[in-house]
C-alpha positions in Angstrom: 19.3 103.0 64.8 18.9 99.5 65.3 20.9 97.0 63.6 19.4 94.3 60.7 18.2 91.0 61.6 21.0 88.7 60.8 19.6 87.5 57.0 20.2 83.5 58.3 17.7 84.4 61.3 15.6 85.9 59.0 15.1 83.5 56.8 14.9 80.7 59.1 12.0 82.7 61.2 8.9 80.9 59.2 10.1 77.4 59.5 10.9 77.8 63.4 7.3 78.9 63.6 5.9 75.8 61.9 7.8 73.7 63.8 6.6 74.8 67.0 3.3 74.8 65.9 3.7 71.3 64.6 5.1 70.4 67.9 1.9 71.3 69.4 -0.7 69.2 67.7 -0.8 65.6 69.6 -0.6 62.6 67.1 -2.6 59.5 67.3 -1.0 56.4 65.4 -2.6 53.4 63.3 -0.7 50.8 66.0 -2.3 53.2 69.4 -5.9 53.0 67.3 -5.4 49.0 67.4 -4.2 48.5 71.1 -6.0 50.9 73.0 -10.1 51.5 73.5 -12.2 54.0 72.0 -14.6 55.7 73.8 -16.3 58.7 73.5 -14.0 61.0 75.2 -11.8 59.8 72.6 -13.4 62.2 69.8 -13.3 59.7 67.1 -16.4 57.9 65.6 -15.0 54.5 65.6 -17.7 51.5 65.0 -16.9 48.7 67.8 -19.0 45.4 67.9 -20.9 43.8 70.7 -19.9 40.0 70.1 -22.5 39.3 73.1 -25.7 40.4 71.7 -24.7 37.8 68.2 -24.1 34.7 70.9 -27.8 35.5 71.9 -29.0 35.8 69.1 -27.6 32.5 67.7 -28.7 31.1 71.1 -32.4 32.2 70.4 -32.3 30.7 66.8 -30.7 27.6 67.8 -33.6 27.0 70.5 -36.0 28.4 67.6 -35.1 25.2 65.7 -35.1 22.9 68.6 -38.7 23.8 69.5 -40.3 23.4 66.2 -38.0 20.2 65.5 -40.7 18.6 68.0 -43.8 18.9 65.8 -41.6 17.2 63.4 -43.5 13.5 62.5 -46.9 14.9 64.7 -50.1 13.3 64.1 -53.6 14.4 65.3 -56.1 12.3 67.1 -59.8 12.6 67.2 -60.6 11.4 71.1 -64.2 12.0 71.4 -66.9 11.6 69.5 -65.3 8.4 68.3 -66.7 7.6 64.9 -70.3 5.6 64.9 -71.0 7.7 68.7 -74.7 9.3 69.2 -75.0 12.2 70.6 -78.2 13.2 72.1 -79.9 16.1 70.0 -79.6 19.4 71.8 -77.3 18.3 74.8 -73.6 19.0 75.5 -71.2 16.6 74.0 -67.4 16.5 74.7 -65.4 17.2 71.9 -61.2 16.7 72.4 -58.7 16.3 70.0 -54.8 16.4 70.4 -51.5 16.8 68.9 -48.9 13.5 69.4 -45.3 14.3 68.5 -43.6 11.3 67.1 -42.4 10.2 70.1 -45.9 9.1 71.1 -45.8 12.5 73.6 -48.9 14.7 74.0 -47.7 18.0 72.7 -50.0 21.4 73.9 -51.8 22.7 71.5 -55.3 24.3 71.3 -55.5 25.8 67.5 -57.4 22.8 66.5 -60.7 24.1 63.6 -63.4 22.1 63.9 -66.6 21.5 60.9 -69.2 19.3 59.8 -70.3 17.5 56.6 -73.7 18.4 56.8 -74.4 21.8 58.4 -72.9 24.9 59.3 -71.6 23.6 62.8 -67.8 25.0 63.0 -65.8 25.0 66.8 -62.6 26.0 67.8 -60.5 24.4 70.8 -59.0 21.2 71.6 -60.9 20.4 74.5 -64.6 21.4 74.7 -68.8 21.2 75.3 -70.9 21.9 72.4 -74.6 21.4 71.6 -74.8 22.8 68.6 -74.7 20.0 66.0 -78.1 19.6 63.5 -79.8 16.1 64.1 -78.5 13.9 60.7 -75.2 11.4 60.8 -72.2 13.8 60.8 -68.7 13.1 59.8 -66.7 16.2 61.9 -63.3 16.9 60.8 -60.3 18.3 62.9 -57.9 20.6 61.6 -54.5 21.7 63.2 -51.8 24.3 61.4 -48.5 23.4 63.6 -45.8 26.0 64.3 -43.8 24.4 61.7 -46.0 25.0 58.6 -47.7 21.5 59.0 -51.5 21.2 58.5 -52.6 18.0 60.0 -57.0 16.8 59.4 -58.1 14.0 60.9 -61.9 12.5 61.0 -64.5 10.9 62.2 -67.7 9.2 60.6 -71.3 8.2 61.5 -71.5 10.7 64.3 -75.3 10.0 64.9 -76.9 13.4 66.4 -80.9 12.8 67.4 -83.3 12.9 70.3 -82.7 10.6 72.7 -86.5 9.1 71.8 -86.2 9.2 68.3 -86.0 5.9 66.4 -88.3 2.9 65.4 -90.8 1.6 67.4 -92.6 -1.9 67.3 -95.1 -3.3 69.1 -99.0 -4.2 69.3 -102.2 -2.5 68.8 -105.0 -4.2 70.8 -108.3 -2.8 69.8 -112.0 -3.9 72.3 -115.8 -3.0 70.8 -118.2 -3.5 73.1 -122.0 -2.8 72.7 -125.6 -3.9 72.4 -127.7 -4.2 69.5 -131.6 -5.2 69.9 -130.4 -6.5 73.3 -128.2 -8.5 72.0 -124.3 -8.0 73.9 -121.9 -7.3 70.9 -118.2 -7.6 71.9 -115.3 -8.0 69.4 -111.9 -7.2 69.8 -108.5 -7.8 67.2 -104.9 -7.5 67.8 -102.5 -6.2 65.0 -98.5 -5.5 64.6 -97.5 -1.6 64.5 -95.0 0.4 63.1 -94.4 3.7 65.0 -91.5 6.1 64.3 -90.6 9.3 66.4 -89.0 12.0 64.3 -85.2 12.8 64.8 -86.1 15.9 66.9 -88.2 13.8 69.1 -91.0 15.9 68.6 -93.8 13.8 66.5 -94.8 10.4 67.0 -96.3 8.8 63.7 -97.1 5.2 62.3 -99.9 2.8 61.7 -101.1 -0.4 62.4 -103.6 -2.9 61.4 -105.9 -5.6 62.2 -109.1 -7.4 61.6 -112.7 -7.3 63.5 -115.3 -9.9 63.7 -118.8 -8.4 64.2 -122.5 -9.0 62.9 -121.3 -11.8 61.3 -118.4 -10.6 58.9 -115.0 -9.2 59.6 -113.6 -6.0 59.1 -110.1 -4.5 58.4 -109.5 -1.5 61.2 -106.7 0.6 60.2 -105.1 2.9 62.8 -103.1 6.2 61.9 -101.1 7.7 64.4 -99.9 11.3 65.1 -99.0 12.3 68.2 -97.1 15.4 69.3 -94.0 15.2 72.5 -93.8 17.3 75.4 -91.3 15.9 77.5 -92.4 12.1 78.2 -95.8 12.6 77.8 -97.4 12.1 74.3 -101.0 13.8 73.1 -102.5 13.5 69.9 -104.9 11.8 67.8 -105.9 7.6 66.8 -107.5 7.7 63.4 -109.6 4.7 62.8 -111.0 3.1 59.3 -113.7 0.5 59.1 -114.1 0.8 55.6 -117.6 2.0 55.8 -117.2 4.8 58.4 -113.7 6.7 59.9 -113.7 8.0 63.9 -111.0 9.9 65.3 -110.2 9.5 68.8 -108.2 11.6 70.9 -104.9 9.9 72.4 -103.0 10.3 75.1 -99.8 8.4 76.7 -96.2 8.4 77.4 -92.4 7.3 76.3 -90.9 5.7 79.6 -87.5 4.9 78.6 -87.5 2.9 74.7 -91.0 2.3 75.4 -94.1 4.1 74.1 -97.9 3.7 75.5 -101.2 5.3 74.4 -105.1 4.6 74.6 -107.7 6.2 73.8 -111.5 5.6 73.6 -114.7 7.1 71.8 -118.4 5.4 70.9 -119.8 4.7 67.2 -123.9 6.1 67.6 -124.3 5.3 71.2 -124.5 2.0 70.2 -120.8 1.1 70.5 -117.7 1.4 72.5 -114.1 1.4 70.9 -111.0 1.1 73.1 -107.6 1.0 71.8 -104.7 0.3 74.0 -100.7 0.7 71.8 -97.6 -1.0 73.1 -94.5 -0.3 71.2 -91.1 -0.8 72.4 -87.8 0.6 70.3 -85.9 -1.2 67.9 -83.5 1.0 66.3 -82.3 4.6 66.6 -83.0 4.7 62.5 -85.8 7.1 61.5 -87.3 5.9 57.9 -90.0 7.5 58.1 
């Protein structure tokens, strides 16, 4: 029979058995977790920070700031059409406007909105051709929205958009009746001032003129209405005439050379007599009254 267990060893069985598991079980400290690096065949879930990717980041907002500090004090400039310019009707015009920092500096920038005051005429660009303006006097407006928040408008006035040939026209009307009457030669001729004015498409020539006759003995007050029609630099149309106690319309012909308008035309009254009308009419201003 085998003897008792001692009662001390007995007793003291447990405790030896959670010492030795205690003994087992590695520790990790508060002052190891301070000194040393955590990885992840560490086992623990420890949050590190990358003190690199906040330098960058500050980096990026500091050169942020720089780069908008240059619109700071900007202005923008209208370079062409300058105000009071014409612009031919229905031909490419330049347009440019820019962006100059403070410093007097050009800055790059092509978000610039363009309009007019009296059509629908919109662009986009800083730099461009465009034929699309109406005929009329414009004043065009620029508009720029900066990176920095700062809407800049500049403008310009009296932009004058017409045909090249449109305007006011002045010059003379020289009208020649030649005939016979119970074989007697008639011959008569007057001269007279006229107004002519070619519409700001460059498309109609109209005015009047003028001046007085002497035949059979009295004279006569011959008033000439114009209305021609434009195809290219040639002219075609009609020459209305008034005596007063009869009207003729003759058919006209010519062309605009230049700021200068010519047209004749000639017809008979009865067989009896010959009209001929010569007009001569040079430009005086670009202004369409009429």
């Amino acid at each position: 029979m085998r003897a008792p267990l001692p009662m001390l060893l007995v007793l003291s069985l447990p405790a030896l058995l959670g010492a030795l598991s205690a003994g087992c079980t590695p520790k990790i400290t508060a002052a190891e977790l301070d000194d040393g690096e955590v990885d992840e065949g560490d086992g623990l879930d420890g949050n590190t920070e990358d003190s690199g990717g906040a330098e960058d980041t500050a980096a990026e907002d500091t050169a942020a700031e720089e780069d908008l500090e240059q619109w700071a004090g900007a202005t923008l400039e209208i370079r062409s059409p300058e105000s009071g310019a014409f612009l031919p009707y229905g031909e490419p015009a330049d347009f440019e406007a820019v962006i100059v920092g403070a410093d007097g500096v050009e800055l790059p920038f092509d978000g610039v909105a363009w309009e007019s005051s009296i059509d629908d005429w919109t662009a986009t660009g800083a730099n461009f051709e465009d034929a699309g303006l109406d005929v009329g006097t414009h004043t065009l407006s620029a508009e720029a929205l900066l990176p920095d928040g700062t809407r800049l408008v500049s403008q310009v006035a009296g932009v004058q958009v017409q045909a090249e040939a449109a305007g006011t026209y002045v010059g003379n009307l020289i009208v020649d009746l030649t005939g016979e009457y119970n074989g007697t030669p008639i011959t008569a001729s007057c001269i007279g001032a006229a107004i002519v004015y070619v519409d700001l498409r460059g498309e109609r020539v109209a005015g009047d003129s003028t001046c007085v006759l002497a035949f059979f003995g009295f004279d006569t007050e011959a008033r000439h209405e114009f209305d021609l029609a434009v195809d290219g630099d040639e002219v075609a149309g009609t020459a209305d005439l008034d005596l007063s106690f009869f009207a003729l319309t003759f058919d006209a012909a010519g062309e605009i050379d230049d700021e200068t308008i010519t047209a004749s035309w000639t017809g008979d009254v009865g067989g009896l007599l010959e009209i001929t009308g010569d007009l001569s009419i040079d430009r005086i201003s670009r202004d369409v009254s009429e």
